[in-house]
Phi, psi and omega in degrees: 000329194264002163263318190292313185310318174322271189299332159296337180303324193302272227296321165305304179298309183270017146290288162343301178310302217284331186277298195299327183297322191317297215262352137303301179304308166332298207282343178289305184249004163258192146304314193288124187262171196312320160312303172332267192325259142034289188282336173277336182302330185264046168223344166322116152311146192317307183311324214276330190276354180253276185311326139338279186275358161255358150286329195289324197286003154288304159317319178283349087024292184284330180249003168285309183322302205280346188276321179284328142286319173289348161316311179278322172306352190285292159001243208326341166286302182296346180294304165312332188274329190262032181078021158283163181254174197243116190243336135207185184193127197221142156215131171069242187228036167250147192235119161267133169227196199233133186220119152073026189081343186262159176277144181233143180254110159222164200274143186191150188193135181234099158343137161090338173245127174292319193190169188192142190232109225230109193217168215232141177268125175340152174233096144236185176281128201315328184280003183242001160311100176305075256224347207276315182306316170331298182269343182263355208270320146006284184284325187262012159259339194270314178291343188280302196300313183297316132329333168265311160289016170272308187285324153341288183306328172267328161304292191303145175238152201015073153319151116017025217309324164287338195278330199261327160325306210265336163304329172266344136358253163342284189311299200299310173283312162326299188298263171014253198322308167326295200301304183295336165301285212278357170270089188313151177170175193235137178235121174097326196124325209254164202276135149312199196264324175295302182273354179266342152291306152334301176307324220269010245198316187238041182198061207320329159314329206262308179301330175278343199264316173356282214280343175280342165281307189301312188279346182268342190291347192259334161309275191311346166277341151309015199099340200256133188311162172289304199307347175258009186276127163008145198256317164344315203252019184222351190277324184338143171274136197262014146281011189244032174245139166294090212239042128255007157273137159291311174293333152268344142291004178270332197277325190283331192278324201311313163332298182283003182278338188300327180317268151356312182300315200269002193057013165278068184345268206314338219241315195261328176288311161290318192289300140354288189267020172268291182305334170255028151264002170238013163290016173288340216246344191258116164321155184316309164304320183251015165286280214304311199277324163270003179284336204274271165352310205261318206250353111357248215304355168264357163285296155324358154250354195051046182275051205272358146320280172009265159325248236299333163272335160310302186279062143336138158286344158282328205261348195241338136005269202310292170302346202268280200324324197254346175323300162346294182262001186209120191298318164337306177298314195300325171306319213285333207280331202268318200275345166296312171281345182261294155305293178253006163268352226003071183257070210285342186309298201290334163310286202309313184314314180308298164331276193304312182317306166274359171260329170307323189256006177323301194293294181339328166255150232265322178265058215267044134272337175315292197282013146290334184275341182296306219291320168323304193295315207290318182281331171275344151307284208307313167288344166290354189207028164290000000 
């Protein structure tokens, strides 16, 4: 009861907001003042005073979606014009990808993230590799489009008053995104589209695990397992990683996956607790993927005090949630039933499950090293 009261109080306000951001944009960018505006609502019939505010929170709706796709579409113009290939494209947690010449829809979701344009880097030498259109091209679709309906609004004589409503939307959330991108800042933990340019501008480390997370995310949705990836790309020393970079702590967990791929438990396992002996420095997603990781090896090693201190009602949350999109989770899931539940049934049901449903995730060199890895358990312990 005291969560539904909850969310109508949220739904309430955010009506409230929604009247008022309104009728401030209005009296700002239209003729009409703020009494004007106001004076009609409170002239609404009961029907009308009720759909009022449940168009608008559809206009806010409608235009955080098309402002959050055209964000990524900014990426995805400029990442092209400057010689990236192209690999995916996600908004919210649905992902197009381009498979065998056809477009393919698959389910994929990153905490923390609206949407993400995922492009493959020109194969040149890094330093002559381009970063600025990649990362910026967002912030200048989102402030570009939101600047033309601002001139709609100033310009235009007698709009609409609703055209002129989804227009001040539109101005408003457009700016929003522009700002919060384009404004180094950290949201969440994770770097915006502005400081991770920044970074990447004065910190080559930073440029390099970039351009090596871009190259390794498009082979593996291509199929191909870490172990079969360049050996070149895996030699960073991880005592030299930054782990208040995501992005050279992201290149360090990818280490451990090469690990994990090659079965070299123990080698993965000393890596794993070398990387959550810095977890103060690691954003909230890559606490939870290596506590996720770190309790695998330690089951498949037989660390189960370990696994049992590890293995949180927060940590198996986190896995139970992303299972859904990621063959990973589902491996963590199998070595859980297979080690500390000794459940051989229910592991192989996991088994079977991910080989049946294989095409369906998005990341299938992963889920070729899972389902690999997972047959080579189920024989160890036949």
């Amino acid at each position: 009861m005291k969560q539904a009261l909850k969310l109508v109080g949220m739904f309430l306000v955010g009506i409230l907001l929604g009247v008022m951001v309104s009728g401030a944009g209005i009296a700002l960018f239209t003729d009409m003042t703020l009494a004007a505006f106001f004076g009609k609502l409170f002239r609404l019939h009961i029907a009308e005073v009720i759909g009022f505010p449940l168009l608008f929170i559809c206009f806010f709706l409608i235009t955080l979606f098309l402002q959050v796709t055209l964000h990524e579409a900014g990426h995805l113009i400029c990442g092209l014009a400057s010689g990236y290939r192209f690999v995916s494209f996600r908004i919210f947690n649905f992902t197009w990808i381009r498979k065998d010449g056809k477009w393919v829809l698959k389910r994929f979701s990153v905490a923390g993230t609206g949407g993400q344009c995922l492009l493959a880097p020109p194969d040149r030498p890094e330093e002559e590799i381009p970063v600025c259109g990649y990362n910026m091209g967002g912030v200048m679709m989102n402030i570009l489009t939101a600047l033309v309906a601002l001139g709609f609004l100033l310009w235009m004589e007698d709009l609409p008053f609703m055209l002129s409503v989804f227009l001040v939307f539109w101005v408003i959330i457009g700016l929003f995104l522009g700002v919060t991108n384009g404004v180094p800042m950290k949201l969440g933990g994770i770097g915006n589209d502005a400081y991770t340019l920044r970074l990447l501008r004065h910190n080559p480390a930073t440029k390099h695990a970039l351009i090596l997370q871009l190259r390794i995310n498009a082979l593996i949705q291509e199929g191909m397992r870490p172990k079969d990836m360049p050996e070149e790309w895996f030699k960073q020393d991880v005592a030299t990683i930054d782990y208040k970079d995501i992005l050279q702590a992201t290149v360090g967990l990818m280490n451990v996956s090469r690990l994990l791929d090659r079965e070299e438990w123990e080698d993965a396992y000393r890596l794993l607790e070398d990387v959550k002996s810095h977890s103060s420095e690691l954003i909230g997603i890559l606490q939870q993927e290596t506590d996720a990781e770190l309790l695998f090896t330690a089951l498949v090693t037989g660390r189960m005090e370990r696994a049992g201190e590890l293995a949180t009602d927060k940590l198996l949350r986190y896995i139970h949630l992303y299972s859904r999109v990621s063959s990973s989770k589902q491996r963590q899931l199998f070595a859980l039933a297979l080690y500390q539940e000794h459940d051989r049934e229910k592991a192989e049901t996991i088994y079977r499950s991910v080989v049946n449903l294989r095409e369906k995730y998005l990341m299938q060199g992963e889920v070729n090293m899972d389902i690999a890895l997972m047959e080579v358990l189920l024989a160890q312990e036949a």
